[in-house]
C-alpha positions, 0 to 999 in steps of 0.5 A: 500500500502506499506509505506517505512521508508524514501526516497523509492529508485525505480527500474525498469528491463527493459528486461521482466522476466519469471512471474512465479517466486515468492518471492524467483525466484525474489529477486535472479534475483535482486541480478544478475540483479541489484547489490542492496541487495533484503532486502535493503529496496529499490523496485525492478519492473519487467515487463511481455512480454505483458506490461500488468502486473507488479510485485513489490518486496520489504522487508519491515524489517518483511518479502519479499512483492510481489505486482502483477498488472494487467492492464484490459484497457491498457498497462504500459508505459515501457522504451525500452527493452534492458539489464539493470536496470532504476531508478524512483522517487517516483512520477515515480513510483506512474505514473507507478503504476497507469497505466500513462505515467512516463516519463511525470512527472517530481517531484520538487527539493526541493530547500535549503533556503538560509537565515533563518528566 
C-alpha cells in the first residue's frame, strides 16, 4: 500500500466522476475540483455512480499512483452527493478503504503533556 512521508492529508469528491479517466483525466479534475496541487503529496478519492468502486490518486515524489477498488459484497459508505470536496483522517480513510462505515470512527487527539518528566 502506499506509505506517505508524514501526516497523509485525505480527500474525498463527493459528486461521482466519469471512471474512465486515468492518471492524467484525474489529477486535472483535482486541480478544478479541489484547489490542492495533484503532486502535493496529499490523496485525492473519487467515487463511481454505483458506490461500488473507488479510485485513489496520489504522487508519491517518483511518479502519479492510481489505486482502483472494487467492492464484490457491498457498497462504500459515501457522504451525500452534492458539489464539493470532504476531508478524512487517516483512520477515515483506512474505514473507507476497507469497505466500513467512516463516519463511525472517530481517531484520538493526541493530547500535549503538560509537565515533563
Amino acid at each position: 500500500m502506499i506509505a506517505p512521508v508524514g501526516p497523509l492529508r485525505v480527500y474525498v469528491a463527493t459528486r461521482p466522476v466519469d471512471f474512465r479517466k486515468g492518471h492524467d483525466g484525474l489529477a486535472a479534475v483535482v486541480q478544478e475540483m479541489f484547489g490542492p496541487d495533484p503532486f502535493s503529496g496529499a490523496a485525492f478519492v473519487f467515487r463511481s455512480k454505483r458506490a461500488d468502486r473507488i479510485k485513489l490518486l496520489v504522487w508519491d515524489r517518483t511518479g502519479m499512483v492510481l489505486v482502483h477498488k472494487r467492492l464484490e459484497g457491498g457498497k462504500f459508505v459515501w457522504p451525500q452527493v452534492q458539489d464539493g470536496v470532504i476531508r478524512l483522517s487517516a483512520a477515515q480513510f483506512a474505514a473507507l478503504f476497507e469497505g466500513l462505515d467512516w463516519r463511525l470512527v472517530r481517531p484520538e487527539r493526541a493530547r500535549r503533556p503538560q509537565l515533563a518528566g
